[in-house]
C-alpha positions as CSV (number, residue, x, y, z in Angstrom):
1,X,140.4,170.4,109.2
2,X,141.0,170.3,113.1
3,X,141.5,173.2,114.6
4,X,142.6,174.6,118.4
5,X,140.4,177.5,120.2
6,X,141.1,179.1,123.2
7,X,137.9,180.6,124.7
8,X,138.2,182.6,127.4
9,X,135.3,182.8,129.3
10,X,134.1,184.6,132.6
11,X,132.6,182.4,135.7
12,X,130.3,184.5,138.4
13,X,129.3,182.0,140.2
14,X,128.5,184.1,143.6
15,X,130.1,181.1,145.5
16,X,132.8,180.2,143.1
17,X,134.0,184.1,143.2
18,X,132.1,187.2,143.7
19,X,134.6,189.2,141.9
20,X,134.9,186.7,138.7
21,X,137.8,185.0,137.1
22,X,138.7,184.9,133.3
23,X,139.8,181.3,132.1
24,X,141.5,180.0,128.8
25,X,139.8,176.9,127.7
26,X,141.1,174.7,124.6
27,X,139.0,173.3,122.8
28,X,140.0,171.0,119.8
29,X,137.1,171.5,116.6
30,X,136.8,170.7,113.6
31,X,135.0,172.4,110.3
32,X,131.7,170.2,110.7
33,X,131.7,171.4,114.1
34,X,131.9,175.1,113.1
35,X,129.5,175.1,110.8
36,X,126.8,173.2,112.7
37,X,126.8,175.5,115.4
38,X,129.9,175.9,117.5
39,X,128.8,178.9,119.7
40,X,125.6,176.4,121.0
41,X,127.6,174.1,121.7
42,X,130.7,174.9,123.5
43,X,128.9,178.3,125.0
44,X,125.6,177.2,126.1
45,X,127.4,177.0,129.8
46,X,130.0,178.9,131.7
47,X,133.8,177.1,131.7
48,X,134.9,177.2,135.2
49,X,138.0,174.5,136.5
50,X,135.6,174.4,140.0
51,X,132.3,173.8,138.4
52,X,133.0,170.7,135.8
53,X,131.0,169.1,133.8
54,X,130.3,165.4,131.8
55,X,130.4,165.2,128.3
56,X,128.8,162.6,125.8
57,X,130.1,162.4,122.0
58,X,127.4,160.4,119.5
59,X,129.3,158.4,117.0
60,X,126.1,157.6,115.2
61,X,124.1,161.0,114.8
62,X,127.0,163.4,116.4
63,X,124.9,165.0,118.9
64,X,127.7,166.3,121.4
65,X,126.4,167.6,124.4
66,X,127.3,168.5,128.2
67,X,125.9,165.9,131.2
68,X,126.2,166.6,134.9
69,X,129.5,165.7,136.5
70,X,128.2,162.2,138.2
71,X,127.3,160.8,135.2
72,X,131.1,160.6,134.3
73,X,132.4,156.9,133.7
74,X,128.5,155.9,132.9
75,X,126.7,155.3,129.3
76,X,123.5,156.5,128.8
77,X,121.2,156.6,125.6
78,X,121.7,159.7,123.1
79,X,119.5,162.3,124.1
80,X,119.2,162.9,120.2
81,X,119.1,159.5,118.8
82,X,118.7,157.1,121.9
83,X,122.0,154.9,120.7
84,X,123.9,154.3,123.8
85,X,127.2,156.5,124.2
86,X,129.8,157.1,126.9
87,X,129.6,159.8,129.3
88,X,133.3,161.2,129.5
89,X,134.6,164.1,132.3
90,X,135.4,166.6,130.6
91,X,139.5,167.1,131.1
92,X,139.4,163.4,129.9
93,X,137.3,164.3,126.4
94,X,139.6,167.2,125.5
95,X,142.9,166.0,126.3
96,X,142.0,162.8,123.6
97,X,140.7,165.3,121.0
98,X,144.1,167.1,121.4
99,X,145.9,164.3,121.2
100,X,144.2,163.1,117.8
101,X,144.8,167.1,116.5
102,X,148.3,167.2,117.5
103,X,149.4,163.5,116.1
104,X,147.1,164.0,112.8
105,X,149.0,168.4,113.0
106,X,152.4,166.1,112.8
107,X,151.5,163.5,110.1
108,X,150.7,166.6,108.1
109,X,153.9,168.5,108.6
110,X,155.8,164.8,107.4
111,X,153.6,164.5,104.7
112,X,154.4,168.4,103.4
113,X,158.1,167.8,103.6
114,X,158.7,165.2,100.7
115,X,156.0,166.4,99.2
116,X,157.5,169.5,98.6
117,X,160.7,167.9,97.4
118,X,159.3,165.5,95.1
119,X,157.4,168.1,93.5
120,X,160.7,169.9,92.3
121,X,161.6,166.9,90.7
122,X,158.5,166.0,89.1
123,X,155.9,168.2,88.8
124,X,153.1,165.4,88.1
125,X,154.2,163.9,91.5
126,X,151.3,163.5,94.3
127,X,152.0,163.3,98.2
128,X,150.5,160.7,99.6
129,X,148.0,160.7,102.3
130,X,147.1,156.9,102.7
131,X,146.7,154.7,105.7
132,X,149.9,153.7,106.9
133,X,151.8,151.1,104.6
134,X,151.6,148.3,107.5
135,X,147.8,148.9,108.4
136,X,146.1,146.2,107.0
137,X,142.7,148.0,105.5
138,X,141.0,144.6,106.0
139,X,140.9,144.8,109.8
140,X,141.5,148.4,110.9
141,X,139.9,151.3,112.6
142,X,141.7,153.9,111.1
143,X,139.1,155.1,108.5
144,X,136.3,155.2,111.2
145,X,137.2,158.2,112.6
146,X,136.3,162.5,112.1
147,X,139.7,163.4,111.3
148,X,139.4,160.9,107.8
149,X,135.9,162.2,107.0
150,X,137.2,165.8,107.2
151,X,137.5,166.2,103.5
152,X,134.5,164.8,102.5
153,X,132.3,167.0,104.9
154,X,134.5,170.0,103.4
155,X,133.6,168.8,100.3
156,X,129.6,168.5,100.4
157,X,129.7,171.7,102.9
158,X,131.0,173.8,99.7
159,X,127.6,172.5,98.0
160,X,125.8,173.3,100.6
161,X,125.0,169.9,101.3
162,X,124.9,168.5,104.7
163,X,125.9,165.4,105.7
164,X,125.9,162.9,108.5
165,X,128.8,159.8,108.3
166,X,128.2,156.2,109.8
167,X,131.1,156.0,111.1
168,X,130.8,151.8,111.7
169,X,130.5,151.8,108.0
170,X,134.3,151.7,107.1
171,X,135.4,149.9,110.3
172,X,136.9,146.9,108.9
173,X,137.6,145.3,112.2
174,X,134.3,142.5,112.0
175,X,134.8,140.3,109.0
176,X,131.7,142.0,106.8
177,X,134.4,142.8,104.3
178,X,136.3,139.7,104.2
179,X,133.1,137.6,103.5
180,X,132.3,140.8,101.0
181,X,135.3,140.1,98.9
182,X,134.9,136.3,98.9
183,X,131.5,136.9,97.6
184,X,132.6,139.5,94.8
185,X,135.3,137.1,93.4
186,X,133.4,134.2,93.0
187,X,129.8,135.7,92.8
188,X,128.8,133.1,89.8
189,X,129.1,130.5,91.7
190,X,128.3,131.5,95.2
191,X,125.0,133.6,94.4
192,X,123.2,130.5,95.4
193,X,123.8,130.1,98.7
194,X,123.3,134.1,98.8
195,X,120.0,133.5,97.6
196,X,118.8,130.6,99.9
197,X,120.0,132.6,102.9
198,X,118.3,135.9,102.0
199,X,114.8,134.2,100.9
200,X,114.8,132.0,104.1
201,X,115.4,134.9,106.5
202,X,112.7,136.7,104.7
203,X,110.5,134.0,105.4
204,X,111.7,133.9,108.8
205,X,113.0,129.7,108.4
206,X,115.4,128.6,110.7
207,X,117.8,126.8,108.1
208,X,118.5,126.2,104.7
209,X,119.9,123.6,102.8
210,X,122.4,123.8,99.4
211,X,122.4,120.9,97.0
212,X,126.1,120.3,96.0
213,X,124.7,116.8,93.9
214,X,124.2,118.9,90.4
215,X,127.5,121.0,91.1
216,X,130.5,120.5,89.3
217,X,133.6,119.5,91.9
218,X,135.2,122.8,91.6
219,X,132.2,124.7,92.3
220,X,130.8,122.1,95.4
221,X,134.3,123.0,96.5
222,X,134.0,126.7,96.4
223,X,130.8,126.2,97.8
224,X,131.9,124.0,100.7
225,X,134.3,126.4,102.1
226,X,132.3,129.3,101.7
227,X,129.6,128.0,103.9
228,X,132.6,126.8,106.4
229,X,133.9,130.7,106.3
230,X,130.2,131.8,107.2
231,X,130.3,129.5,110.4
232,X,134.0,130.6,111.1
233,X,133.0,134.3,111.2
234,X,129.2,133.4,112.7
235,X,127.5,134.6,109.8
236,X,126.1,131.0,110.7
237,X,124.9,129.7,113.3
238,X,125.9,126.1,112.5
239,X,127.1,124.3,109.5
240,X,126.3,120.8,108.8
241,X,128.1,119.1,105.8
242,X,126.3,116.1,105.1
243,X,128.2,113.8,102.2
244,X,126.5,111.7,102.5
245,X,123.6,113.2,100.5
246,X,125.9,115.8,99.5
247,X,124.6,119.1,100.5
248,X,125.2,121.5,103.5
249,X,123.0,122.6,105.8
250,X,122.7,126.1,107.3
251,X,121.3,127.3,110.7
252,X,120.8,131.2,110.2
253,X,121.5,133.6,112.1
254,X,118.8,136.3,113.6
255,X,120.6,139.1,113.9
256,X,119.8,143.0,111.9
257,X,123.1,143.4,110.7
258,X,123.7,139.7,109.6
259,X,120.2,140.1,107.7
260,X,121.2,143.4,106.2
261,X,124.4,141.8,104.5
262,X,122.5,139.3,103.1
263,X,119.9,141.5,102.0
264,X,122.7,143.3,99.9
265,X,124.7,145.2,102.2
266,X,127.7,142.3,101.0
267,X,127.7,144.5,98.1
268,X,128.6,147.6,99.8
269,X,131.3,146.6,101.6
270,X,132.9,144.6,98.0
271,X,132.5,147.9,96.3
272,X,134.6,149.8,99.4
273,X,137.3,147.3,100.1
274,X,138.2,147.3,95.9
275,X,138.0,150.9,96.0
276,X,140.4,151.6,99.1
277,X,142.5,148.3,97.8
278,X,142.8,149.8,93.9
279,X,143.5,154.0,96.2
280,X,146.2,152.5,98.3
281,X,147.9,150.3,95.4
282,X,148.1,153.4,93.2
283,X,149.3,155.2,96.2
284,X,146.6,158.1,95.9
285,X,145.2,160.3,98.3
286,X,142.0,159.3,99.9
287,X,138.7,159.7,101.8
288,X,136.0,157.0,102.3
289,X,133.0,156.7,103.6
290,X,129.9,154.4,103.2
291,X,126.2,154.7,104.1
292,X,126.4,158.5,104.0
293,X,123.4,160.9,104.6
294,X,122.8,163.6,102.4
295,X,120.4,166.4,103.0
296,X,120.1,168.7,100.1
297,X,118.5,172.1,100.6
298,X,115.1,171.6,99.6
299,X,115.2,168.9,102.2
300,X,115.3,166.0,99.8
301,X,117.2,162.9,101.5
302,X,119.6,160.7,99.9
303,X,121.4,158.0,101.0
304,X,125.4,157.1,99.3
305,X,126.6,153.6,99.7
306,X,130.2,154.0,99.1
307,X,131.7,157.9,98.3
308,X,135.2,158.2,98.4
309,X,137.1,161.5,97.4
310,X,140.8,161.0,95.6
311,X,143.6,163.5,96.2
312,X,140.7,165.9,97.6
313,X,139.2,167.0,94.6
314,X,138.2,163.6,92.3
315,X,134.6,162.6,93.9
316,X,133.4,158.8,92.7
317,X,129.6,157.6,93.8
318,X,128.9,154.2,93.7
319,X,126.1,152.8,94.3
320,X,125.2,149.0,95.1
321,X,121.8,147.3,93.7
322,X,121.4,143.6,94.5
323,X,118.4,143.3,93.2
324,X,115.8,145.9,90.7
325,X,117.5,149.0,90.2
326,X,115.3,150.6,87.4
327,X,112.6,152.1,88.8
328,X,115.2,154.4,90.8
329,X,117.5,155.6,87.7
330,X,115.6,159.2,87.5
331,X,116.5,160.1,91.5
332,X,119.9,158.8,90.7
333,X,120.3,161.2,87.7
334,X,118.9,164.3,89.7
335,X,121.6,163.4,92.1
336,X,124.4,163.5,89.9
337,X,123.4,166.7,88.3
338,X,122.8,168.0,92.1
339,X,126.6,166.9,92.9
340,X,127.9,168.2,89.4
341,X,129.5,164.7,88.9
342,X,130.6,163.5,85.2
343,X,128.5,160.4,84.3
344,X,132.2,158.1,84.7
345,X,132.2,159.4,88.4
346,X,128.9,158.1,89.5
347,X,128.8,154.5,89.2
348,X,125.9,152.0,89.3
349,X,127.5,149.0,90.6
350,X,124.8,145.9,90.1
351,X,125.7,142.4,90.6
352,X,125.2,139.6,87.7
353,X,124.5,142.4,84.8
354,X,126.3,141.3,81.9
355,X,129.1,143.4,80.2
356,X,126.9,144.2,77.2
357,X,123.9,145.2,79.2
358,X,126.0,147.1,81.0
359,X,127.6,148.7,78.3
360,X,124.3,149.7,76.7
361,X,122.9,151.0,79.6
362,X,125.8,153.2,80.2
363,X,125.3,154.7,76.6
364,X,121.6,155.2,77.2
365,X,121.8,157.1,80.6
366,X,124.6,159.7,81.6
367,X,125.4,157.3,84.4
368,X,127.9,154.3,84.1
369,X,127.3,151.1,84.9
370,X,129.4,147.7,85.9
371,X,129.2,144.5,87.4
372,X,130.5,143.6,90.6
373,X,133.9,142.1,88.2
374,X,134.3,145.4,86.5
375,X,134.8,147.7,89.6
376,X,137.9,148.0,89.8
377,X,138.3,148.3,86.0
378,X,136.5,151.6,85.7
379,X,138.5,152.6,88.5
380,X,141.6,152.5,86.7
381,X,140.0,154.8,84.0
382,X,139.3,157.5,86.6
383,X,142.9,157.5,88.3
């Protein structure tokens, strides 16, 4: 929840003014702010309109911290984290965080107002707190921001869990999640080429080659364009169909984030889009997030792939496995206890396990499992 401070503070500067002068800052916070140590932050120097100074904002570890004036306009690395951030003045810093407050203050207040009537007529009726009906949630920004994670810091902060978003990890504007859901419709037939791709960049090979000779026409289809849609979105480097001796030819790509999808991080981003896609369709309330830190308060880390929060107060974990998943079912357990989750709201999402496996797992274990088909089926037995 974002909130609007005025802190008046007192400058003695000898040669701004002997006497001292008494100012009214603004500052625009929010909760996670607050709790992590607002006083330290916005106090650690004296406001004063002739002494000003450069601020930096970390989207990756949210270190926010003052810089000298000169550095305005400039990037440097994060003084926390080293990532590279943006050194704004400090005028220019607030008046965008009051502009995000005020815009998000008057969604609220048009949310609240059919809310309220449609609760007189019905009193099962839920107000609505989705992206905007024309925002395409395939290529947006609008869930990679504070202001949407605000619930679901509120929520682990009342545990007394802290928590640190990646804020890149529900910014749909790439095409991680388009290539995602191609993969999770079809992944029968287009594990293959996931497979070829993953071993060879593990072996560090340049290329890789899929056999379409021993496919059926459908499938070599399928497969075909799949490899084309990897070159359109340069997932690829290049893409050499060869009909001749029927097969297609791949030049990988080097890149971390390119190996990381491959590596399973597809599996991720399948799990969010049909989560937001199934939120939106039932027009529910929602938060997202994926690749969220936990720190619990022994100090035990934890890492959530996809956590999304529905009308504020229905929590769903789901977490992805590509690849061996049993050795880790014990931490998994201690972490559903820790988040007081029923066994239906933390989900172990694992791709090719049969229906019956995952059936009988799910009977065995007070978690529940599905296959990447079966998503958005439980979904619809949770809300």
């Amino acid at each position: 929840m974002w909130e609007v401070l005025f802190i008046v503070t007192l400058c003695r500067d000898e040669k701004c003014d002997p006497g001292g002068r008494a100012y009214a800052v603004p500052i625009a916070i929010n909760r996670k702010t607050w709790v992590q140590g607002f006083p330290s932050v916005y106090t650690s120097r004296i406001f004063c309109p002739d002494k000003t100074m450069a601020i930096i904002r970390c989207n990756k570890c949210t270190q926010l911290a003052e810089q000298p004036d000169n550095l305005a306009g400039q990037s440097i690395a994060c003084p926390q984290c080293g990532t590279p951030v943006a050194v704004h003045s400090t005028l220019f810093f607030i008046e965008k965080l009051l502009d995000k407050y005020f815009t998000a203050q008057r969604e609220v207040i048009r949310l609240k107002a059919p809310a309220a009537s449609s609760k007189a007529i019905s009193p099962e009726a839920e107000p609505t707190n989705s992206p905007p009906s024309d925002v395409d949630l395939a290529n947006t920004d609008f869930l990679a921001t504070e202001l949407q994670h605000g619930p679901i810091y509120d929520w682990f902060h009342k545990k007394l869990i802290k928590v640190q978003a990646n804020m890149r990890g529900v910014d749909t504007s790439g095409f991680f999640d388009e290539v995602a859901e191609t993969i999770g419709g079809n992944f029968d037939v287009l594990k293959e080429v996931l497979e070829r791709i993953r071993w060879s960049q593990q072996k560090e090979h340049a290329s890789t080659t899929i056999h379409l000779d021993k496919k059926s026409p459908n499938d070599a289809k399928a497969i075909s364009a799949f490899c084309q849609q990897l070159y359109d979105f340069s997932f690829v480097a290049k893409c050499f169909h060869n009909k001749p001796e029927n097969n297609v030819r791949l030049i990988l790509q080097t890149a971390p984030t390119i190996r990381d999808f491959f590596n399973g991080e597809w599996l991720e981003w399948h799990a969010l889009m049909t989560s937001l896609r199934y939120a939106k369709e039932r027009k529910r309330r929602f938060s997202c997030t994926r690749g969220l830190n936990l720190t619990l308060a022994n100090g035990d880390p934890y890492e959530l792939d996809v956590f999304m929060l529905i009308d504020g107060n229905l929590p769903i974990c789901i977490e992805c496995k590509s690849g061996e998943f049993r050795q880790n079912l014990d931490r998994y357990l201690a972490l559903r206890k820790r988040l007081g989750l029923d066994a239906r709201q933390f989900v172990m999402c694992i791709t090719g396990l049969s229906d019956d496996n995952a059936k009988a797992f799910s009977a065995m274990y007070d978690l529940t499992f599905v296959n990447e088909r079966g998503l958005s089926t439980h979904l619809g037995r949770l809300f």
